[in-house]
Structures are given as C-alpha cells and as structure tokens.
N, C-alpha and C positions, 0 to 999 in steps of 0.2 A: 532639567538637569541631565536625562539620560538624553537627549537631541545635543546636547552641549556635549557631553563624551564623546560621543559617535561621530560628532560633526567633521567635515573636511574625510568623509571616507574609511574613518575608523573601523575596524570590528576588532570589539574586546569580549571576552571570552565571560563564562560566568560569573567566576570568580576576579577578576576585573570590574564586573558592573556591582556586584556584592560590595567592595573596595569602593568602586563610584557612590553609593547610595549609604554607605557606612561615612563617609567622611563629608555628607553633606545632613548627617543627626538620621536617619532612615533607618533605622534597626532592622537589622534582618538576620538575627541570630538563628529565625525558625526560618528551615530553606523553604516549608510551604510559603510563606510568604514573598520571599524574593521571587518562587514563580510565579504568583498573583499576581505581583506586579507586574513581571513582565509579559502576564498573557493579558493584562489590561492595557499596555503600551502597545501590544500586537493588535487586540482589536479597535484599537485609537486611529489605530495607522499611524503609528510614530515608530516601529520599527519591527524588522523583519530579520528573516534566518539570513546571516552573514556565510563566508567562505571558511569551510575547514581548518583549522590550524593544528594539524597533525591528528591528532586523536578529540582535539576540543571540538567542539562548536561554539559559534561564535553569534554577536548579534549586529546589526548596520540600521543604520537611517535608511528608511520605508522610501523615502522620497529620494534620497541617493542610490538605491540600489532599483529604483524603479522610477526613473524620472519622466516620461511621457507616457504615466498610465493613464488613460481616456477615465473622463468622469460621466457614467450611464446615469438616466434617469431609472425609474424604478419598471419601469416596460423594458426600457432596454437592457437591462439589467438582467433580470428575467429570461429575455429571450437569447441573452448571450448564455446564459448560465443554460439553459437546456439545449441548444445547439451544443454546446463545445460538452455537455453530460454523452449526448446520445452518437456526436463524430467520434468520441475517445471509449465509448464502452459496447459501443450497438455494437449485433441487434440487443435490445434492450427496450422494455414495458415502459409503460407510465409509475406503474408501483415501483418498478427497480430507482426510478428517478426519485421519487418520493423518498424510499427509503436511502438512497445516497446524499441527496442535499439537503433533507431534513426541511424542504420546506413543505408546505399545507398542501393538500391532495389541488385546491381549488388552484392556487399559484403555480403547481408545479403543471396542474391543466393548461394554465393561461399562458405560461412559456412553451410549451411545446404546440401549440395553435400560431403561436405565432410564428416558427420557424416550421411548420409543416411544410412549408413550402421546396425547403432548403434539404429536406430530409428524404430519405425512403423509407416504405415500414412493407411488411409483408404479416400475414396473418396464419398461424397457424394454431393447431389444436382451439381455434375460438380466441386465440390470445394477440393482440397486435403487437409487432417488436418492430422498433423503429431501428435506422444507422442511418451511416455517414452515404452519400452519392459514390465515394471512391473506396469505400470498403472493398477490397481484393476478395476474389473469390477463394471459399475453402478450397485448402491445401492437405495432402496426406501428412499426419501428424504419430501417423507409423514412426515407434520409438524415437520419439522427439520426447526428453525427460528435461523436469526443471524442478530446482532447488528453490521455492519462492518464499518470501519473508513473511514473516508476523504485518499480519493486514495488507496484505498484498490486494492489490484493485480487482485480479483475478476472479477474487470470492467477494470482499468487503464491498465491491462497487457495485452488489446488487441482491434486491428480497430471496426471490427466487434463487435460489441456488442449484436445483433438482439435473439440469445440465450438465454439469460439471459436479457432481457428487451424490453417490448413492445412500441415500437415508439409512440402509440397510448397516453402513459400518458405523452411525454414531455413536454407538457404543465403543469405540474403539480410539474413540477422540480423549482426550481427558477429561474430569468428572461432570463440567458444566457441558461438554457435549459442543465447545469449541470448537466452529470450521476456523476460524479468524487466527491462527496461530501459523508456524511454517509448514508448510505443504508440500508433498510430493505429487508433482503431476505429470503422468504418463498421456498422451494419445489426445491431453485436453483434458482428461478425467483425473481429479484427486484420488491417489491410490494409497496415501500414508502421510504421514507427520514424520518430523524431523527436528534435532536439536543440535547442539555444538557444545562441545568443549573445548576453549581457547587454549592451549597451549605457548610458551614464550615463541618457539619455531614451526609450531602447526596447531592445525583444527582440524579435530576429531568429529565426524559428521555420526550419529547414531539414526538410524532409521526407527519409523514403527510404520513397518506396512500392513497394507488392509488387505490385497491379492500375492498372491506367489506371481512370482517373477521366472520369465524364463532368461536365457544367458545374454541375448543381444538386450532386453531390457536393463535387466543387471547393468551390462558393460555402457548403457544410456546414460543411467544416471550414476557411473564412476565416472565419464565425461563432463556433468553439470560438476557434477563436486570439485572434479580437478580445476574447473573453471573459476569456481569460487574461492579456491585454495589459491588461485591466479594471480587474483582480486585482492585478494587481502595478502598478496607475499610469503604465503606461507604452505607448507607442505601440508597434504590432507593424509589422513586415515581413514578409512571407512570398513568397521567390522563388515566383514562378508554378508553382503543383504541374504545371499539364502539361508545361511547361515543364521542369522537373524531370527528372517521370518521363521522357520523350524522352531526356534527354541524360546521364542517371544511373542510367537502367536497362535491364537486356537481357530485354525484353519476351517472354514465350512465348505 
C-alpha cells in the first residue's frame, strides 16, 4: 500500500503516509509506530528519503529514486563497502572501519583484503591507515574554522578520534562526554561545541569553547556562521566568542 502511494514518482510527506496507512485500518495513533513502519519499508528496500518540500521531508519509491542500482553478491558487497569507507574517510584503520559500518572485525578484514589493491595505506606510530590513491596532499588549515552538525562524519566516521580532539577537554563536552554533537573546528582540531537558537528572521549561534581564541580565529569562525546564516536565509548573531570564552569557561 505505501509502493501504491508513492507509485508514479510521488513523495508524500509524513503526515501524508500517516493519512495513507490510516485509511487503509493501520492505526498509527502512536508516532512510534508509524516510524517502525516506515524504518521497516526502509530496510525492505521499498522506500527511501524523498526531496524536501520546504521545511518537510518527504518519502519516494526506493526503485524510482534509484533505478539502475547494481545487485552485489555478498564478496562484492563487501569489497565495495570498504573501498568507498576508506576513498571517503582515509587515512583511516581497520578498527575505524569496524567501528563505522558496524560490521564483524573478520568481514570488515575480508573487505579491505580485497580492495587492498585499490588502495594506499601508510604506517605510522605501529598503526596502519589506509585512503583513496587521489587523496590530495595536506593543505595549511591555518584559520580555516567550521560550524559542523550533530554527527557530522568528521568525528562519527571513526573509533579513534585522538587526531582531531584532545581528551584533555572531555570534560567540557556535556554530561555523557559527547564528541558526536556540533563542533567547532579550527586548524582540523575540535576546539568547542555549539548550539542555535532559531529565531523567525535569525539564528543565534552560542559557542562553548575549549581554547581562547585569538582575533583572526575569532573573525574565522564569524565567517562559517555567516555562511550558515547564508544557508538557512537568515540573519546570524553570535555572542562575542571572547567574550564568551571569559565568562563561560575556566581557562587552564
């Protein structure tokens, strides 16, 4: 019945497939369940994330919105799944793999054996990190500042984190000691967390930084902000970060 909605290119909105699944006896007074359903029709492969319709999201036929997906065996499978892990995140471990596709240490072994070939790794501190052949070489990342989202691939797409983020401020994370929230990152390094206040005509950006900032850093990430204020059509504010930092954190 939801392949029969959607059919011919449709995408209807939540409340739409609620309405669809309501008038064919489908109770779905509790919203837990209308999302059950529909993360069970996701992994059916009977439908996928549709196109935006203003502030909604939407949902489409899996097969209409993806119509010449290749069907892999379970090798090929595999080995596409750790290629296109370690071209989109390298360098990047075998554990970081593990831990991002959630598959068994032995499967996420036996994909990455098979595209070895396809790959480069390089070895350092005893530790091997594999990437892509056309990974561009590091760049100066001198006051280069970014506003990144809750679970952003940055952090979430790997065990190891120790690179990009100093153990030393977990304390400064909220109670559970959450990286996986929005981040501020300066030079490549998380230096703070960030929130938003939506406003009808703007967003309020509130910082919590981990280091003091000097003025070209500052004026870095008043740049990402404006950019995201861009983004969403709307004017930004941003309390003065040193300001901030001063009065909202205990400096070591």
């Amino acid at each position: 019945m939801l392949a029969k909605a959607l059919q011919g290119g449709k995408q209807l909105t939540r409340s739409e497939l609620v309405s669809v699944l309501q008038q064919a006896g489908i109770a779905t007074d509790d919203s837990l369940r209308f999302t059950s359903i529909m993360m069970r029709a996701e992994l059916d492969g009977i439908v996928c994330s549709g196109a935006r319709r203003g502030k909604q999201f939407t949902y489409a036929l899996l097969d209409e919105r993806a119509p010449q997906a290749r069907t892999l065996d379970r090798d090929e499978a595999l080995a596409e799944f750790a290629r296109r892990y370690f071209t989109g995140h390298g360098p990047a471990t075998l554990e970081d793999f593990v831990w991002w596709s959630g598959l068994s240490v032995a499967d996420a072994r036996a994909g990455l054996e098979m595209v070895k070939s396809q790959i480069m790794h390089e070895v350092v501190d005893g530790q091997t990190y594999w990437f892509s052949t056309s990974t561009p070489a590091a760049k100066d990342l001198s006051q280069t500042a970014y506003l990144l989202p809750n679970y952003d691939e940055f952090t979430v797409g790997y065990k190891d984190r120790s690179a990009v983020f100093d153990a030393s401020h977990t304390k400064k994370l909220d109670p559970r000691g959450n990286i996986l929230v929005n981040t501020m990152v300066l030079d490549g390094q998380v230096v703070g967390t960030w929130k938003r206040r939506m406003k009808k005509d703007a967003v309020i950006i509130i910082p919590n930084l981990f280091i003091p900032l000097n003025e070209d850093e500052i004026r870095a990430f008043a740049e990402s902000a404006n950019r995201y204020g861009a983004f969403l059509e709307r004017s930004v504010f941003i309390p003065d970060l040193a300001t901030a930092l001063v009065q909202n954190q205990a400096l070591e």
